[in-house]
TITOR-354350 format. One line per field, with one value per residue (C-alpha): x, y, z. Coordinates in pm, whole numbers, plus 50000, padded with zeros to 5 digits. Layout:
% TITOR-354350
c1 <- (X;...) $
c2 <- (Y;...) $
c3 <- (Z;...) $
***
This chain:
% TITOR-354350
c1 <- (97660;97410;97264;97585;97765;97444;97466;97807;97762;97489;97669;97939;97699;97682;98015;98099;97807;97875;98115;97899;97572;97622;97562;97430;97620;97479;97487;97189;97135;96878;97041;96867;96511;96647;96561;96194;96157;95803;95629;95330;95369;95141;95292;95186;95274;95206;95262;95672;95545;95206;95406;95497;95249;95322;95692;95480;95372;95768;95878;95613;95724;96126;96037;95866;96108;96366;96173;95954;95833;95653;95536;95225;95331;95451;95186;95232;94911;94961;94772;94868;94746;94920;95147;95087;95294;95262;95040;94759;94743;94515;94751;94537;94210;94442;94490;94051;93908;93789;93896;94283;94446;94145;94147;94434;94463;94683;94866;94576;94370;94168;94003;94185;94019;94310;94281;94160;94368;94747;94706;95066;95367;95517;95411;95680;95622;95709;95662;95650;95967;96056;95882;96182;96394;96097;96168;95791;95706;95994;95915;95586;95792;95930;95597;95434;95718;95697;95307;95319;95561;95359;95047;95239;95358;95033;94938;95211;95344;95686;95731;96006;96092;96158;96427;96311;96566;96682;96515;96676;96848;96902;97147;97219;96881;97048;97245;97001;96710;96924;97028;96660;96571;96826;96779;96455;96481;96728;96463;96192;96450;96278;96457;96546;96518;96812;96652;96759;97167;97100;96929;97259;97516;97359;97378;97766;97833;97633;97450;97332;97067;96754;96626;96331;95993;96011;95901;96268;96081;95885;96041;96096;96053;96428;96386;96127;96277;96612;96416;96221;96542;96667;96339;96367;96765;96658;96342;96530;96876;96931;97081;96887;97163;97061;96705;96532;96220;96365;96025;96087;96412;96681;96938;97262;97041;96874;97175;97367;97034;97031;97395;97369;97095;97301;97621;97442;97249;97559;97753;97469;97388;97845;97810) $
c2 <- (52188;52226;52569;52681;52639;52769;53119;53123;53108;53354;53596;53546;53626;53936;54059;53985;54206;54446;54621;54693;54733;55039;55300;55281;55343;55618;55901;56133;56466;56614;56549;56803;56951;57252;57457;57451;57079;56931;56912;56707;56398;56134;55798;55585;55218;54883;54657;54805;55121;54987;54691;54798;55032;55241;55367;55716;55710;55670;55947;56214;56094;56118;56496;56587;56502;56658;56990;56977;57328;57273;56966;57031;57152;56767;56510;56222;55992;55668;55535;55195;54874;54549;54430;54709;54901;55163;55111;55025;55382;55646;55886;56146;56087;56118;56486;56530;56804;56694;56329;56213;56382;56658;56523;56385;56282;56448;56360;56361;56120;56463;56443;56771;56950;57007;57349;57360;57356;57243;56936;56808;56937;56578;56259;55961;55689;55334;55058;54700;54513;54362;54601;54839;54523;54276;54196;54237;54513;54741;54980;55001;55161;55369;55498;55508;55723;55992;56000;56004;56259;56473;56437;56528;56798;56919;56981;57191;56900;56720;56379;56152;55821;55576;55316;54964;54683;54344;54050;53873;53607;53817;54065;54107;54294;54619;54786;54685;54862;55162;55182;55177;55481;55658;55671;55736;55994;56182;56156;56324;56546;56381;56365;55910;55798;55522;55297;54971;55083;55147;54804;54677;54888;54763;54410;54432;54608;54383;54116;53940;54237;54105;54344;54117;53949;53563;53628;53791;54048;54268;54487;54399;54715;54722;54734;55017;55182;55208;55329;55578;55736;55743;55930;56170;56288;56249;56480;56713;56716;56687;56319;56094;56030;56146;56172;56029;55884;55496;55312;55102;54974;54948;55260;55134;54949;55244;55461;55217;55225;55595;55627;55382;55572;55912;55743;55609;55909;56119;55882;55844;56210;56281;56481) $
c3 <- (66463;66145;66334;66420;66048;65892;66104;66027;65642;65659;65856;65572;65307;65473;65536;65171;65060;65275;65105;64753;64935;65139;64850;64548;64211;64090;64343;64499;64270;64576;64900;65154;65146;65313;65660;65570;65587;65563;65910;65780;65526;65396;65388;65088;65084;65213;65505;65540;65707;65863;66121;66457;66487;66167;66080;66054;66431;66555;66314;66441;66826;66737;66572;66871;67088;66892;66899;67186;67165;66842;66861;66724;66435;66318;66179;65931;65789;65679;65343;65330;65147;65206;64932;64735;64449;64335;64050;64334;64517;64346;64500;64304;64547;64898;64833;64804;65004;65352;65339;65449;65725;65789;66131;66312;66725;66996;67249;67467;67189;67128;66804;66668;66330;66092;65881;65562;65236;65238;65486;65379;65296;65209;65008;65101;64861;64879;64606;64678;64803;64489;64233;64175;64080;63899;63599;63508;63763;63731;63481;63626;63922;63693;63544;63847;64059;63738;63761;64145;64141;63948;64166;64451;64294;64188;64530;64631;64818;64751;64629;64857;64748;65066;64942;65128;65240;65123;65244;65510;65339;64986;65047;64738;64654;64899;64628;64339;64499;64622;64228;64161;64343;64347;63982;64048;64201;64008;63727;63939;64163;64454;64782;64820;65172;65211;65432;65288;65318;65677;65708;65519;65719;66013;65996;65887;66193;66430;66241;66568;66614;66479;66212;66055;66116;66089;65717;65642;65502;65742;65999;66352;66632;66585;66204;66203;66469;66219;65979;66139;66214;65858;65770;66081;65955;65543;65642;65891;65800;66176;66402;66548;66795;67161;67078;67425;67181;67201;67083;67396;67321;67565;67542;67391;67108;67023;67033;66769;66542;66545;66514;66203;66098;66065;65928;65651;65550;65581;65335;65097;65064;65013;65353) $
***
């Protein structure tokens, strides 16, 4: 009876957020990145993108499937460090000559030589799940996503914020981190990657779908899997839904993550 009323209140909790958590208030200045998306991106974070086998990894695969004839043209790197904010990457030393992303694997685990020069088109950035909102941390997120930016920038690449998710059991941290960077990035016109309302619209619709790691913080394969398809449409403008790339999940689980995936990227961007 104690398990049973305890679900029940926590699937309360998140009904009644539900309805202020699935957008932020202040609304997305850059919504697309255009017909030229970036085929190559360097994924800087912490532990968020680096479980199941690396959000990055189940990206490239759903691009690839998506446009099968030029596959090769899609690569993402992850530089992760566990726990980490932003403060913690020297994001200036990942863009060295010869060092991150010169050589990558195929599909055949060939070592493959990367060209020379521009080896990414993208920079995705992450800060730590509670740094946007910290009370001590949270203008370092704000320092940090200007200097970042600029970095980025400096490269020729472009600088995407990726908005995390609540914890399990704080739904209330969905719209405060979605305000976070979406402010964000209106004040660096960087494209924000609303992960953490698709995390939110998803466990209103069907909160018995397990989303989480035991921790209520990390991602399970469902979890990444979500949000590997809100960083396929943000990227590509395109749906996830129909893609035959499932990360091993059954069919009609994937199909609702994807579909999830493109509803909440098509309300957060006013499309």
């Amino acid at each position: 009876m104690t398990r049973i009323l305890s679900t029940l209140l926590i699937a309360a909790a998140i009904a009644a957020a539900a309805p202020v958590a699935l957008q932020a208030q202040t609304r997305p200045k850059v919504t697309t990145l255009g017909p030229d998306f970036p085929k190559t991106e360097m994924f800087v974070g912490n532990s968020f993108f680096y479980y199941n086998n690396g959000l990055p990894g189940h990206l490239t695969l759903l691009e690839k499937a998506a446009d099968p004839e030029n596959k090769a043209r899609y690569r993402a790197t992850m530089v992760t460090i566990g726990g980490s904010g932003f403060d913690w990457h020297d994001v200036e030393s990942y863009f060295r000559p010869k060092a991150v992303g010169s050589y990558s694997f195929d599909d055949n685990n060939v070592v493959v030589f990367n060209p020379p020069g521009k080896l990414f088109d993208a920079a995705v950035m992450m800060d730590c799940s509670q740094c946007p909102i910290h009370p001590q941390l949270k203008s370092v997120f704000t320092e940090y996503a200007r200097k970042n930016s600029e970095i980025v920038r400096s490269h020729s690449a472009t600088p995407i914020l990726f908005m995390s998710w609540a914890y399990e059991d704080k739904p209330e941290m969905t719209q405060q981190l979605a305000e976070a960077y979406t402010v964000a990035g209106n004040d660096n016109n960087a494209l924000v990657i609303p992960a953490g309302l698709a995390f939110a619209r998803m466990r209103a619709r069907q909160p018995e779908l397990n989303l989480y790691q035991p921790d209520k913080r990390h991602p399970s394969l469902a979890g990444t899997y979500l949000a590997a398809c809100v960083t396929f449409t943000a990227l590509t403008g395109r749906s996830p839904v129909g893609n035959s790339y499932l990360a091993g999940l059954d069919a009609p689980t994937a199909t609702l993550l994807q579909t999830v995936a493109w509803e909440t990227t098509q309300d957060y961007y006013g499309k």
